[in-house]
C-alpha positions, -999 to 999 in steps of 0.1 A, spaced: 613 -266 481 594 -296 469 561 -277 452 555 -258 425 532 -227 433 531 -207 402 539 -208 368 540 -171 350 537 -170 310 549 -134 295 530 -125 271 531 -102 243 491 -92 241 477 -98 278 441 -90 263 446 -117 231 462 -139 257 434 -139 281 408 -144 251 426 -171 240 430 -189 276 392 -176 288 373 -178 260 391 -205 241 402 -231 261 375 -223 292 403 -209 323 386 -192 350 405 -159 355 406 -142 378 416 -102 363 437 -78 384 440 -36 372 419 -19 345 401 -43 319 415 -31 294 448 -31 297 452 -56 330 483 -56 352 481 -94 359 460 -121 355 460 -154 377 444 -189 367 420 -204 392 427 -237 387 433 -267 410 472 -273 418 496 -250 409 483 -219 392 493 -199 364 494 -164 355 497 -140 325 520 -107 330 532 -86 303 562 -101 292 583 -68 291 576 -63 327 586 -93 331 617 -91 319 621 -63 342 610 -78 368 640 -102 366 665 -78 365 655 -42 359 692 -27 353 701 -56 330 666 -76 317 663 -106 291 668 -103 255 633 -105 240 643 -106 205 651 -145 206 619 -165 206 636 -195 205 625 -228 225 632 -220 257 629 -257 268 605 -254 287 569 -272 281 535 -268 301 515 -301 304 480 -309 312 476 -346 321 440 -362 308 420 -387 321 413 -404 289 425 -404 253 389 -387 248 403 -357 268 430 -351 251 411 -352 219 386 -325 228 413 -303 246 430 -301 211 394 -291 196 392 -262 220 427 -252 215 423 -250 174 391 -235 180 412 -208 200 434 -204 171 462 -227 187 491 -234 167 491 -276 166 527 -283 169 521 -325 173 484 -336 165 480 -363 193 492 -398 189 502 -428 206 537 -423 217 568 -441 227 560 -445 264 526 -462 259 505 -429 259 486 -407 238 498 -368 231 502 -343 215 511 -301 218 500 -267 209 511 -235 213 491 -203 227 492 -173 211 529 -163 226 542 -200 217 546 -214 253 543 -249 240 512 -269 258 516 -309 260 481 -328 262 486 -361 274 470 -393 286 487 -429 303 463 -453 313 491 -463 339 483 -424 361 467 -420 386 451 -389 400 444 -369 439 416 -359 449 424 -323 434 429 -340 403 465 -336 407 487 -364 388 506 -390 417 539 -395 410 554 -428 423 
């Protein structure tokens, strides 16, 4: 197991959800069930992909007899990250996302490890990190090398 294929948000609203990642922050979607109240919807984006699914069903999904509490919205330590190319990037990413109506956790800034980030939440709080190191280096599918 050394890839990640797919990384699923729950959401609360899947239509505010894909508004916000569509129209706001420019995500090709790709829509699956009725338009107006869609079962799932996948990101077609290069790398690993993402998807939105109801976060109720979700829970479900994990274990129908016994789901997840949904009344805690506390971090759940995890973090989503988009790697930039530039310092540039990041900064029009973050005018897209408050454009979208992005909660701006950490405006971007040059940070410990000699880079420049910052985060934002979406709509359901899954916290986004935007950040650029001039020391990365990227595949051909834009994907960041590790080394």
């Amino acid at each position: 197991m050394n890839r990640l294929n797919l990384v699923t948000l729950g959401v609360r609203d899947i239509v505010k959800s894909i508004n916000f990642y569509k129209e706001g922050l420019g995500f090709d979607v790709k829509i699956y069930g009725d338009s107006e109240e869609p079962d799932v919807v996948f990101f077609n984006n290069n790398g690993s992909k993402i998807s939105l699914y109801p976060i109720d069903l979700l829970a479900k999904d994990i274990y129908k007899q016994n789901p997840p509490s949904l009344e805690n919205k506390a971090f759940s330590g995890v973090t989503l990250a988009y790697n930039a190319k530039s310092k540039q990037e990041v900064d029009e990413i973050f005018i897209l996302a408050k454009k979208a109506e992005a909660t701006i956790v950490k405006l971007p800034e040059k940070v410990e490890w000699g880079g420049y980030s910052g985060y934002f939440q979406d709509p359901d709080g899954h916290l986004w990190e935007v950040a650029y190191g001039d020391m990365w280096e990227f595949d051909e599918q834009d994907m960041l090398i590790i080394k």
